[in-house]
Every structure is written in structure tokens, then in C-alpha cells.
matplotlib code that plots the C-alpha trace (Angstrom):
import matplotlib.pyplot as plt

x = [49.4, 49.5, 46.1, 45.5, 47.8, 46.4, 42.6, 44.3, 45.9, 42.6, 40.6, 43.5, 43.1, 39.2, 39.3, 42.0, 39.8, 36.5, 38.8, 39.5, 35.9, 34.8, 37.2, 36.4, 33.2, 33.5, 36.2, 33.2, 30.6, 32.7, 33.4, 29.4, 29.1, 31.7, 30.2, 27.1, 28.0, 30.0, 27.4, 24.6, 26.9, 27.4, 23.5, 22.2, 23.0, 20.8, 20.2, 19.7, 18.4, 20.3, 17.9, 14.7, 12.1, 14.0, 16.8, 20.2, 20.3, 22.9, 20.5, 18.4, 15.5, 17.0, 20.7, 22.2, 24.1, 20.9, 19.1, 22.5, 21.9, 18.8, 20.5, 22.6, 25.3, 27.1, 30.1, 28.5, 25.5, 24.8, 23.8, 22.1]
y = [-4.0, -0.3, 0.5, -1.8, 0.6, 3.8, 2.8, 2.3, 5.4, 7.2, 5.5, 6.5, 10.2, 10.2, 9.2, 11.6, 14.3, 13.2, 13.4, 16.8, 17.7, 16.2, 18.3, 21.4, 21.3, 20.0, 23.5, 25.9, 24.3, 25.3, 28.9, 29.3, 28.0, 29.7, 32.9, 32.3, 32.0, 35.2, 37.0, 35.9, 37.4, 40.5, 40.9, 39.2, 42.4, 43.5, 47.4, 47.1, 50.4, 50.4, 50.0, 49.4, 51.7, 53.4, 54.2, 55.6, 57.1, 58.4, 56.5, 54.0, 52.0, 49.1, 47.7, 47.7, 44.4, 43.0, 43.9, 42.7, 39.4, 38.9, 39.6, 37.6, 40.0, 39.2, 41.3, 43.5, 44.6, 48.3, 49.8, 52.8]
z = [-19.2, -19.0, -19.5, -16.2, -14.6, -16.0, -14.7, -11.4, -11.2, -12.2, -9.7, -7.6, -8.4, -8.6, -4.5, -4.3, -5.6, -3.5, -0.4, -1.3, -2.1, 1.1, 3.2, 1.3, 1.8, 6.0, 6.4, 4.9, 7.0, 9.9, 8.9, 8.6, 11.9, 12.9, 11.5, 12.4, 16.3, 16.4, 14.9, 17.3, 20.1, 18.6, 18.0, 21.5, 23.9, 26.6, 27.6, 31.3, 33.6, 36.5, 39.5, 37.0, 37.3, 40.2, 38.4, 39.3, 42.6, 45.1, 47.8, 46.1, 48.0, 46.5, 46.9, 43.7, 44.8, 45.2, 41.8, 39.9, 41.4, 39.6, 36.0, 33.8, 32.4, 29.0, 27.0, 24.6, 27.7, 28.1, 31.8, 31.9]

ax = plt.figure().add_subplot(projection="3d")
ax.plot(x, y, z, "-o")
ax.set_aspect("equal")
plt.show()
């Protein structure tokens, strides 16, 4: 009668330890993909030239309003 008992608790313990395999493995899959989306933000920034070939001028042919429209802006973006 207490083998029968013992096999269950081992069973028991074996899903036990699969469960905790299973959930290791889901938390590092999200730190990669975690990782791996901070990382492309860090690496995706644009250098922009303010005014484009113009450049920066105290009177510029082009409103500057008018060329920022036309650019999508992100954290990490340099003007020049």
C-alpha cells in the first residue's frame, strides 16, 4: 500500500517539476523579447538636417513648421 502512494507522490512531483520547467522557460522568452525590443529602440534613431538641403537659417525659404510635418520624430532623434 505504500509504494501505491509513493508512485503517486512522484508523479505528483514530476508534474510539479514540468510546471516549473514550463514557466522558466515562458519568463526567459519574455526577457529576450523584452530585450530585444529595447534594443531596437535604442539602435533605430534618425539624424535629421533641419530644413534639408537648406539647412538652418535665420530666414529660411521653407517654414520649418511645414518641413516637420513631413517627418515622423521618435526619442533618441538627433536635429542638426
Amino acid at each position: 500500500m505504500v509504494i501505491g502512494t509513493m508512485c503517486v507522490v512522484s508523479k505528483k512531483d514530476h508534474m510539479m517539476e514540468a510546471l516549473h520547467h514550463s514557466i522558466l522557460i515562458i519568463v526567459i522568452l519574455l526577457l529576450l523579447l523584452v530585450s530585444q525590443t529595447l534594443t531596437d529602440r535604442v539602435d533605430a534613431y534618425e539624424n535629421f538636417t533641419v530644413g534639408d538641403s537648406q539647412g538652418w537659417r535665420p530666414r529660411p525659404v521653407e517654414n520649418y513648421t511645414t518641413w516637420a510635418l513631413g517627418k515622423n520624430f521618435t526619442l533618441g532623434d538627433f536635429l542638426s
